[in-house]
C-alpha positions as CSV (number, residue, x, y, z in Angstrom):
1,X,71.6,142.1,109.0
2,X,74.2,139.1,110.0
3,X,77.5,140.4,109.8
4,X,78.9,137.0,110.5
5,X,78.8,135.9,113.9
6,X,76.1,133.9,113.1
7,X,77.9,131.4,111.4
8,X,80.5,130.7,114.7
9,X,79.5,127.9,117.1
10,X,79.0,128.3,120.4
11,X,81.1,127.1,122.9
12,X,78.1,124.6,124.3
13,X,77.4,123.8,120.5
14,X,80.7,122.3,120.6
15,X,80.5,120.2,123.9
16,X,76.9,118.8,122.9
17,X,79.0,117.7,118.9
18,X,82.1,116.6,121.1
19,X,79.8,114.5,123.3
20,X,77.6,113.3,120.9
21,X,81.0,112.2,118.8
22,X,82.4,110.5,122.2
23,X,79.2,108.5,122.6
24,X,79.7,107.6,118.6
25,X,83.1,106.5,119.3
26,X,81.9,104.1,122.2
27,X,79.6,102.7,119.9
28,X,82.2,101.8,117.7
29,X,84.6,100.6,120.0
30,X,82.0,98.4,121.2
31,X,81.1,96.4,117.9
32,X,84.9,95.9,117.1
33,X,85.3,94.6,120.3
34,X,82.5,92.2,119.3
35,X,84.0,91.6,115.6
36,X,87.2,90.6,117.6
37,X,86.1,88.1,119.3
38,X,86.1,86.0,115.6
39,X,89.0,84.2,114.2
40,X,89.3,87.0,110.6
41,X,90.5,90.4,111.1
42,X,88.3,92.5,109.5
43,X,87.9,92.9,105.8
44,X,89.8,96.5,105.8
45,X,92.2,95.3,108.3
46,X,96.1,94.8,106.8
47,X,99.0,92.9,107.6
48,X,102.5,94.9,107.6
49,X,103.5,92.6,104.7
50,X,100.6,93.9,102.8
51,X,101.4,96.9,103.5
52,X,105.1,96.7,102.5
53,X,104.1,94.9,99.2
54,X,101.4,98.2,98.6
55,X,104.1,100.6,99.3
56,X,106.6,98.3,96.8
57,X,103.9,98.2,94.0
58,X,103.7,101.9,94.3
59,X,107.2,102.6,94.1
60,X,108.3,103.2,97.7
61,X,110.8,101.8,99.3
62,X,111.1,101.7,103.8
63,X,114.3,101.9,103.5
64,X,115.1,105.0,101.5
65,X,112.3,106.7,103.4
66,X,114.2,105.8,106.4
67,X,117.6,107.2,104.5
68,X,115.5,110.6,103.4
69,X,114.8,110.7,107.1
70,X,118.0,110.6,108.2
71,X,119.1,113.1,105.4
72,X,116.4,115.6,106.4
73,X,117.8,115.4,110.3
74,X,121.0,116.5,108.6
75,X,120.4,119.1,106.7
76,X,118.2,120.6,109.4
77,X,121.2,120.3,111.9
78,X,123.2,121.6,109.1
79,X,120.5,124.8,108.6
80,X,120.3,125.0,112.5
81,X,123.8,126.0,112.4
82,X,123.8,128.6,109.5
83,X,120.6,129.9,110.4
84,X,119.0,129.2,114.0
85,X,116.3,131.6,114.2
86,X,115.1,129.7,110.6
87,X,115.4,126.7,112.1
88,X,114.0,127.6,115.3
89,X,110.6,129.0,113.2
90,X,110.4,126.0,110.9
91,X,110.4,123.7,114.2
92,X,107.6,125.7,116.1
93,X,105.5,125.9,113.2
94,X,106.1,122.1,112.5
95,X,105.3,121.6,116.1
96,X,102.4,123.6,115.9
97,X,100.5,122.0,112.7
98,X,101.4,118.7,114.7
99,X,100.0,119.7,117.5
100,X,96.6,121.0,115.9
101,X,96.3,117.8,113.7
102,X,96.1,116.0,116.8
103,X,93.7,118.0,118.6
């Protein structure tokens, strides 16, 4: 009766997917390097102006993200001062799902 540890992958299950996904990744880097040797970026390709005028027709504007940003750095100093071992858990676990996302 499988009681479960079936279903986990080996550790060589995940270097043969990890290799076979860098030798997918080579692949692609090697056609856009052929795509950019022509004059038009690709069709999916944007300029920051387009992507400005995106965020504008969707109702977001740089520069109060950039104020939120600077609020947020604020009140976390502000929260760091009233409660540091709060502060110090929201910044691990901030650092952690940053880190794991880029893993």
């Amino acid at each position: 009766m499988d009681q479960g540890h079936g279903s986990m992958a080996t550790k060589a299950e995940l270097e043969a997917e990890l290799e076979e996904l860098r030798k997918r990744n080579a692949t692609l880097e090697a056609q856009a390097e052929k795509e950019a040797g022509s004059e038009d970026p690709p069709e999916g390709t944007k300029s920051s102006d387009e992507i400005r005028q995106l965020l504008e027709d969707h109702g977001i504007d740089l520069s109060q993200v950039q104020s939120l940003g600077h609020d947020v750095v604020e009140e976390f100093g502000r929260l760091q001062k009233d409660y540091p071992i709060t502060a110090l858990l929201i910044a691990f676990s901030l650092g952690y799902v940053v880190g794991r996302a880029q893993g």
